[in-house]
C-alpha positions as CSV (number, residue, x, y, z in Angstrom):
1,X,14.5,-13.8,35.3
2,X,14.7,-13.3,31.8
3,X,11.7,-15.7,30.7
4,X,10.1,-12.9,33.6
5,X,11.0,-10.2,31.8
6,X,10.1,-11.6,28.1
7,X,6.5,-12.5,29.2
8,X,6.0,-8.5,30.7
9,X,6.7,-7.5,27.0
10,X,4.5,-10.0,25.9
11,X,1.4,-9.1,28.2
12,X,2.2,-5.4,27.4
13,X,1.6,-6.2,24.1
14,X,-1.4,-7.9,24.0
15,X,-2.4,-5.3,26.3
16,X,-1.9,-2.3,24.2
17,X,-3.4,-4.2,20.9
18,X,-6.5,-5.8,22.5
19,X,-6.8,-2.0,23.5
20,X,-6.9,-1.1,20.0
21,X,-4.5,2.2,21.6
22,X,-1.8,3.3,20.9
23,X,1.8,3.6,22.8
24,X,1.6,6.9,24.5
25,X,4.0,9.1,27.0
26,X,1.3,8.3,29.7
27,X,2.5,4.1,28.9
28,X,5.9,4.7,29.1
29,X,5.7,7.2,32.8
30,X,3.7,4.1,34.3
31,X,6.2,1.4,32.7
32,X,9.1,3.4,34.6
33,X,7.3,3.9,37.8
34,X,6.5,0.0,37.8
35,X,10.5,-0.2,37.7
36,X,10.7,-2.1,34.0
37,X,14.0,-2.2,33.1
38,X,15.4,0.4,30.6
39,X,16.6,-2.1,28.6
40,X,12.9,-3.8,28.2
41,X,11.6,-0.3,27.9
42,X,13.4,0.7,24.9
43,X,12.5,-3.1,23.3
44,X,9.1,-2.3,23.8
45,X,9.2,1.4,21.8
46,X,11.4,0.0,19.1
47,X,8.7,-3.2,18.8
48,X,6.1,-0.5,18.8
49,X,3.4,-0.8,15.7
50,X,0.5,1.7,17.0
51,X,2.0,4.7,19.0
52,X,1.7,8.3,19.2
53,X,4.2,10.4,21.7
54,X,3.7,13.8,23.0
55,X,7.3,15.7,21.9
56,X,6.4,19.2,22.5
57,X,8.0,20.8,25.4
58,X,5.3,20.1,27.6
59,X,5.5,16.0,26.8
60,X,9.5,16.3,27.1
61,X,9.1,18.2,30.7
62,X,6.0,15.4,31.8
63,X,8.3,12.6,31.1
64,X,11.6,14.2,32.4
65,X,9.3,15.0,35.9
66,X,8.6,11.8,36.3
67,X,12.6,10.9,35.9
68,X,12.2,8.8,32.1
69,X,15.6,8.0,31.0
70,X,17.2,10.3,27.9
71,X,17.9,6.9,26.2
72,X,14.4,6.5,26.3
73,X,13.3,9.8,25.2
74,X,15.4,9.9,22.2
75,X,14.6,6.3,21.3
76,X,10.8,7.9,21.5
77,X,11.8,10.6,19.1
78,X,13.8,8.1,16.6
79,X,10.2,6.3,16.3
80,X,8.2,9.1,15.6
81,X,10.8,10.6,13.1
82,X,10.2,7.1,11.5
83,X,6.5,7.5,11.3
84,X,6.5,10.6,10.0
85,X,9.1,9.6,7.4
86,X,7.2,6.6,6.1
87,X,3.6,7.8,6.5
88,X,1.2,10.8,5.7
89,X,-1.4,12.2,7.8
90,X,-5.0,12.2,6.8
91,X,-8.1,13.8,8.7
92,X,-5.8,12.3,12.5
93,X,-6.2,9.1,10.2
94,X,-1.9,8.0,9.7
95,X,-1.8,6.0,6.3
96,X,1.8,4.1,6.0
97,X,3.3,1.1,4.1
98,X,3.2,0.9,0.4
99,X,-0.1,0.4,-1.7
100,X,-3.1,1.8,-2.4
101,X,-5.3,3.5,0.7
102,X,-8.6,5.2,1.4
103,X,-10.0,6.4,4.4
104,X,-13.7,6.6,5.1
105,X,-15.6,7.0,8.3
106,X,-12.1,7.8,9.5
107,X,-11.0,4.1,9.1
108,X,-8.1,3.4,6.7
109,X,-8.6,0.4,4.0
110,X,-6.0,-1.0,2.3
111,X,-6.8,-1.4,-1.3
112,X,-5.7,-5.1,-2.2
113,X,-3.8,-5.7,-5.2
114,X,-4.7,-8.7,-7.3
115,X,-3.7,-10.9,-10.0
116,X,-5.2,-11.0,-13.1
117,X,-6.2,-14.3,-15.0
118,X,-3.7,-13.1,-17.8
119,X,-5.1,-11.4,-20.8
120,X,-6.4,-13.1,-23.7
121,X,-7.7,-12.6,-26.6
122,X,-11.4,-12.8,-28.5
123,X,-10.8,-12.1,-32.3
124,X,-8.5,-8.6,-32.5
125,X,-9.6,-7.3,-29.4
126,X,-7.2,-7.8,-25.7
127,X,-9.0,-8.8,-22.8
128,X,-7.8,-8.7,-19.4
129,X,-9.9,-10.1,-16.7
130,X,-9.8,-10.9,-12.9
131,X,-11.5,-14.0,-11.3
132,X,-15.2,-13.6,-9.2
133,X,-17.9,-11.0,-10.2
134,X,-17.1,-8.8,-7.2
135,X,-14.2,-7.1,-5.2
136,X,-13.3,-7.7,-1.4
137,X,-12.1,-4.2,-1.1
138,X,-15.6,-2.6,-1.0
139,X,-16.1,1.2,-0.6
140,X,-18.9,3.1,0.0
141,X,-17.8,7.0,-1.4
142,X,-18.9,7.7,-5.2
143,X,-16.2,10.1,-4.8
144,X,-13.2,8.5,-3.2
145,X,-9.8,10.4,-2.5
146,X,-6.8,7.4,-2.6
147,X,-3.5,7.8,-1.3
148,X,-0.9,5.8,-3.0
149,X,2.5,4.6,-2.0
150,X,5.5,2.7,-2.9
151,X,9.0,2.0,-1.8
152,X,11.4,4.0,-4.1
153,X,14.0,1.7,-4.1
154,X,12.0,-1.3,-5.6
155,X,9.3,0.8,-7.9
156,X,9.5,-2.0,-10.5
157,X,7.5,-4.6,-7.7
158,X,4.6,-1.8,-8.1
159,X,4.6,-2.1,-11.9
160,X,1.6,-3.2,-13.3
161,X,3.2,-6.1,-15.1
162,X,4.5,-8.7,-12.6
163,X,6.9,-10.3,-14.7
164,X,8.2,-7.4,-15.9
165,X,10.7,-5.1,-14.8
166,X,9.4,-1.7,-16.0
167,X,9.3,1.0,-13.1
168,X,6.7,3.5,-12.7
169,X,7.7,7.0,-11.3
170,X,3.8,8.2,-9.9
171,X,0.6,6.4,-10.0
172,X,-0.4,8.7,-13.4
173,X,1.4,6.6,-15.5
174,X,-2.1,3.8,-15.3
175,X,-5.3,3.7,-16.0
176,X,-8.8,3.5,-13.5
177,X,-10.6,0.9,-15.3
178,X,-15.0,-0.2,-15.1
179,X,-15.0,-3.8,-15.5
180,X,-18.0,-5.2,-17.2
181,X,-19.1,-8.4,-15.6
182,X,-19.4,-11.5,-17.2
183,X,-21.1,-14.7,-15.5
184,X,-17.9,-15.6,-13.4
185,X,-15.9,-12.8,-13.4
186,X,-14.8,-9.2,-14.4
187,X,-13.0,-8.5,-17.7
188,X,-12.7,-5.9,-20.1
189,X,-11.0,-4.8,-23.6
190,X,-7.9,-3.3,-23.2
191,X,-6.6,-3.3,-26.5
192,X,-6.5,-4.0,-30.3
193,X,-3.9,-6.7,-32.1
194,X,-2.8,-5.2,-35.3
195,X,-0.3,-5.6,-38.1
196,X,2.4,-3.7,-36.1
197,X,1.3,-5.6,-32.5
198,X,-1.0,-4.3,-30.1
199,X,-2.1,-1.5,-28.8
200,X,-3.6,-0.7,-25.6
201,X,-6.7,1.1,-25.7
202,X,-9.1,1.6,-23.7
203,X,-12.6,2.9,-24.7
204,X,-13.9,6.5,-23.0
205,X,-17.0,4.9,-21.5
206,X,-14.7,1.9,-19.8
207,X,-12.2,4.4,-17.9
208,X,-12.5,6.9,-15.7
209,X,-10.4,10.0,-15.2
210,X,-8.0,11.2,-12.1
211,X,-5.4,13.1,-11.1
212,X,-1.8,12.9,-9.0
213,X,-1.1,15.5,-6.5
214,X,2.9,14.5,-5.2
215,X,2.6,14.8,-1.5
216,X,5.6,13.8,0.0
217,X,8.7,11.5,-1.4
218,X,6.4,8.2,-2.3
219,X,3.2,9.0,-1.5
220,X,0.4,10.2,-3.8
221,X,-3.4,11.4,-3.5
222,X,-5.7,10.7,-6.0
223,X,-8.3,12.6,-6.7
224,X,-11.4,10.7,-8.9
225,X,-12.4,13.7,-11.2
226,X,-16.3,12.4,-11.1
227,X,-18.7,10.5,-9.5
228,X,-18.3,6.8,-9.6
229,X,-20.9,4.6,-10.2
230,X,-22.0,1.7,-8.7
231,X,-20.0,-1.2,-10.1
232,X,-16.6,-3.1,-10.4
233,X,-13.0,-0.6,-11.0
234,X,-9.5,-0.7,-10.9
235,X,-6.0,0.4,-11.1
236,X,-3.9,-0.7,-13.4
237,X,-0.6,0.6,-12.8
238,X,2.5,0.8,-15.5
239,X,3.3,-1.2,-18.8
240,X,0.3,-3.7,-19.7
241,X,1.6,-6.6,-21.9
242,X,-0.6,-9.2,-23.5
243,X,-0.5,-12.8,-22.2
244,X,0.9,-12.2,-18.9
245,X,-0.5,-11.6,-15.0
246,X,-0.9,-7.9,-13.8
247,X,-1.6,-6.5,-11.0
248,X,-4.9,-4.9,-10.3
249,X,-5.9,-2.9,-7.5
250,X,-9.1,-3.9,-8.1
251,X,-12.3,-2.6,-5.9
252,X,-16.2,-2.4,-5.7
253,X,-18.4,0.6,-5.2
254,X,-21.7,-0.5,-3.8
């Protein structure tokens, strides 16, 4: 019986995800009427990944007419109270988990971070690269809008500098960087080495300019304050130290 009941779950599953749709009120009234168990119901909302329920008095009296249990309605509003805790709304698009996003044609990317190849030096100046002459995260918009997130409790993971444990407190402590391209890769000059150590500094030309707007706890839009070129950018994040791997949200406008 219970091997039964486990492989309903499973084929509900893969139903609802080879749907692409989402878990709605209209699922959960024809789970109940096919006499699923409470107990497999409420495993199957708290499992949930893609779901959208319909809370408003009309959506509580549908499911109560059709005799769901409270157990399960308030199980339904626990998961939308963790959406809307751990996400933003964009244009119907929902953006959550922590990272970089942008939506376009109504689809949200994730902007993959990357390791650099450490930064080295040529003469005085700091150079800090990334391997290949191109991005996988490929947008489209010359004027992209990101949304940024990260968990509060573990900002330091978001720092720019992986082995380091300096925390940021809003994506405006960074930098959007061009990369020029080489014949294998992406680099640039971040910085100088001088008689005091280094300093980061990046050239006008090689950076572009954004704002922060603070939507909600941890997430962030970011508004690009002109039109991007074609070409090869990215985020750098928090403290940039010489001679070690950062992380780069790195992407390519084509």
């Amino acid at each position: 019986m219970k091997k039964t009941l486990t492989i309903l779950i499973l084929l509900f599953s893969l139903f609802v995800h080879s749907q692409n749709d989402k878990i709605t009120n209209q699922n959960i009234i024809e789970l109940k009427k096919s006499n699923i168990s409470k107990v497999l119901i409420l495993k199957i909302i708290d499992d949930a990944i893609n779901f959208n329920f319909d809370l408003s008095s009309k959506g509580l009296q549908e499911l109560t007419k059709n005799k769901v249990d409270d157990d399960i309605i308030v199980q339904m509003m626990n998961k939308q109270k963790e959406i809307e805790k751990n996400s933003i709304k964009v244009d119907n698009v929902i953006i959550k988990g922590f990272g970089l996003f942008i939506i376009e044609n109504n689809i949200k990317k994730e902007i993959v971070a990357h390791s650099s190849s450490g930064s080295g030096f040529k003469g005085r100046n700091i150079i800090i690269g990334l391997n290949n002459k191109t991005s996988e995260n490929v947008i489209t918009n010359t004027n992209p809008i990101f949304y940024y997130s990260f968990d509060n409790e573990s900002k330091q993971n978001e720092s720019s500098t992986i082995s380091a444990f300096s925390t940021i407190k809003s994506p405006s402590e960074g930098f959007l960087i061009k990369f020029k391209l080489t014949k294998n890769d992406r680099d640039l000059v971040i910085g100088k080495v001088g008689m005091g150590g280094f300093e980061v500094r990046i050239e006008k030309e090689n950076r572009v300019e954004y704002k922060v707007e603070k939507i909600k706890d941890n997430f962030y839009k970011i508004e690009i304050l002109e039109n991007l070129k074609l070409g090869e950018y990215g985020f750098i994040f928090g403290q940039m130290n010489p001679g070690t791997a950062n992380r780069i949200y790195d992407f390519s406008v084509r």
